[in-house]
Residue frames relative to the residue before (quaternion, step in Angstrom):
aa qw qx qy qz dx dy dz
X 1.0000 0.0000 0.0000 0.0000 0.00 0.00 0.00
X 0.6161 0.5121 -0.3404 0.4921 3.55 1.11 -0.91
X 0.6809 0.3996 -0.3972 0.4678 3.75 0.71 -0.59
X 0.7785 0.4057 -0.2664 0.3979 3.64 0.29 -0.44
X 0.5765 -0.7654 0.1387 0.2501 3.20 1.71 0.74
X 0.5846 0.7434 -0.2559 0.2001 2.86 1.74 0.63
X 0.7020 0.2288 -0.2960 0.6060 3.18 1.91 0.04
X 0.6300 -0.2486 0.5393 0.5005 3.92 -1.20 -0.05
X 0.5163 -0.5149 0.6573 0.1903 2.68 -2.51 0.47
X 0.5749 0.4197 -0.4081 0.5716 3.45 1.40 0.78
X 0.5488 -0.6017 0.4131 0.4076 4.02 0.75 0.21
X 0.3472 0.6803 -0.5461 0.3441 3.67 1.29 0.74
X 0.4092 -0.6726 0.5018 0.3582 3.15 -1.32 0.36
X 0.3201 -0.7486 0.5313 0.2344 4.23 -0.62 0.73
X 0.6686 -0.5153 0.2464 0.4761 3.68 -1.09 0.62
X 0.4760 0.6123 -0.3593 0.5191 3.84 1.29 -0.08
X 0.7453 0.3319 -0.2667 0.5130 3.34 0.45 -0.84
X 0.7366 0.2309 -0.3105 0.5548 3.82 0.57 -0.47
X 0.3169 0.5403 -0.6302 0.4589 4.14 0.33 0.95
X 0.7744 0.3901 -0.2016 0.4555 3.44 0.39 -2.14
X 0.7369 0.4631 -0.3849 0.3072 3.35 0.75 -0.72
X 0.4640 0.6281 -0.3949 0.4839 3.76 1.68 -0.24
X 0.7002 0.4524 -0.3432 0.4328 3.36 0.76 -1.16
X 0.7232 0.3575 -0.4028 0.4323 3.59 -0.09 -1.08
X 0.6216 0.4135 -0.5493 0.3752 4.02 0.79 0.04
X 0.4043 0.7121 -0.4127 0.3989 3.56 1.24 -0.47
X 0.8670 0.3587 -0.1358 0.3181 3.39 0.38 -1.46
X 0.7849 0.3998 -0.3568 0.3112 2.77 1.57 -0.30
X 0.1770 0.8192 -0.3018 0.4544 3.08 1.71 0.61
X 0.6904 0.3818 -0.0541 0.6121 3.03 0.32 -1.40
X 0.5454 0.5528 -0.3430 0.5284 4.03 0.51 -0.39
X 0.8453 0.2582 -0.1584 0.4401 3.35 0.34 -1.52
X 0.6662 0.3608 -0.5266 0.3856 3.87 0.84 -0.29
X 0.1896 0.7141 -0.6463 0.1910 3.92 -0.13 0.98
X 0.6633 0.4853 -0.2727 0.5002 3.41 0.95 -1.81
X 0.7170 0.4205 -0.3476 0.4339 3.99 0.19 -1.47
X 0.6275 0.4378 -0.4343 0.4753 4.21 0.88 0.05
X 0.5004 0.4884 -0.4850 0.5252 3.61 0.75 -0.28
X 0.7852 0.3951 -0.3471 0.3269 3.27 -0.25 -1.60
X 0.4345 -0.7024 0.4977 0.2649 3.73 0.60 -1.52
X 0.4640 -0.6719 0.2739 0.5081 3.32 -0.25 0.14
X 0.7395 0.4922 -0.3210 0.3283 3.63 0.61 -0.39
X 0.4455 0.3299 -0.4384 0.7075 3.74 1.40 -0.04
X 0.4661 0.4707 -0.5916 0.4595 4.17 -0.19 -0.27
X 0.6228 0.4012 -0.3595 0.5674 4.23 0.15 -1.48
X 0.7802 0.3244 -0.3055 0.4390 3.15 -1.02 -1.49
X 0.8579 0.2750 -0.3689 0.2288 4.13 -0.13 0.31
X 0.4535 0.3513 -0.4609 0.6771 2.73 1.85 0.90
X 0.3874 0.5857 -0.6012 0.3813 3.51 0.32 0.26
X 0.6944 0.3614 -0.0972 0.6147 3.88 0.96 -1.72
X 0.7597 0.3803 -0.3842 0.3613 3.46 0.10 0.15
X 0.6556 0.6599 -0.2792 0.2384 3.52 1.34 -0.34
X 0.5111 0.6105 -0.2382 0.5562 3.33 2.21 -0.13
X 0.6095 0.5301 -0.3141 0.4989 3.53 1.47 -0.49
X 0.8010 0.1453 -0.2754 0.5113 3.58 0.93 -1.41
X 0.1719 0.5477 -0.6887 0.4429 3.80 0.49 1.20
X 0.8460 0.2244 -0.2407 0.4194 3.55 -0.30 -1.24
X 0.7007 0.2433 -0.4240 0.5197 4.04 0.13 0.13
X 0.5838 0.3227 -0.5750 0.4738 3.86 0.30 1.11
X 0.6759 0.4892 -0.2519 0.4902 3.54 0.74 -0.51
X 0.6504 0.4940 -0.2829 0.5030 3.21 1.29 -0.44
X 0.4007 -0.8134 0.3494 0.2360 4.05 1.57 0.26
X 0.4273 0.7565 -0.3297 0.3693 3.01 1.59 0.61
X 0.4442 0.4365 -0.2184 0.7513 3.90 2.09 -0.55
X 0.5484 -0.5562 0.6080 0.1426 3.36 -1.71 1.00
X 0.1679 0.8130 -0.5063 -0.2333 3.47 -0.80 -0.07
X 0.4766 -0.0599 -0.8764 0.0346 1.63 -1.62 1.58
X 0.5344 -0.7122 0.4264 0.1594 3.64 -0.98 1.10
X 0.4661 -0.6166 0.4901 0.4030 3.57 -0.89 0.08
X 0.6790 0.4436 -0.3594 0.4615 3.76 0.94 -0.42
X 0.3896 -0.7944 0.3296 0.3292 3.44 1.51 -0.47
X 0.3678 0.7313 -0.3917 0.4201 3.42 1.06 0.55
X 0.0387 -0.8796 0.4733 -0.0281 3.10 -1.02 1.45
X 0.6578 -0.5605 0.2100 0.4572 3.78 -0.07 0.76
X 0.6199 0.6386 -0.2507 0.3807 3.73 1.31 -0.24
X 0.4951 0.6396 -0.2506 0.5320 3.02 2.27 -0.96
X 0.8699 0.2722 -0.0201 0.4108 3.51 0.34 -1.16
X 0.4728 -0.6951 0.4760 0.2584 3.61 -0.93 0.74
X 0.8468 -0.3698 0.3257 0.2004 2.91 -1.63 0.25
């Protein structure tokens, strides 16, 4: 990563490394909003409506780090 100029000789990230790192969040955005356009916005509700009792219990259950990779925190989601 240091050769290709993307972090510091301290493990920072340089304006190279946070460009690429904007893009690849860019893309993957854009990657993931395929499924939520199929569904729409109202099956989009109504499947977190049914999913929000499940990921209540596997955050609450201390089994996800926090902070998580999916980023979800135990305040987001019900019971």
């Amino acid at each position: 990563m240091r050769r290709a100029s993307l972090i510091d000789g301290d493990a920072r990230l340089t304006a190279t490394g946070r460009r690429l790192h904007e893009q690849v969040e860019a893309n993957t955005d854009t990657a993931a909003e395929s499924p939520w356009r199929a569904l729409g916005p109202a099956r989009t509700a109504r499947l977190v409506e049914l999913l929000e009792p499940l990921a209540g219990t596997v955050l609450r259950s201390g089994t996800l780090p926090m902070p998580n990779p999916g980023g979800l925190v135990v305040d987001q989601v019900g019971s």
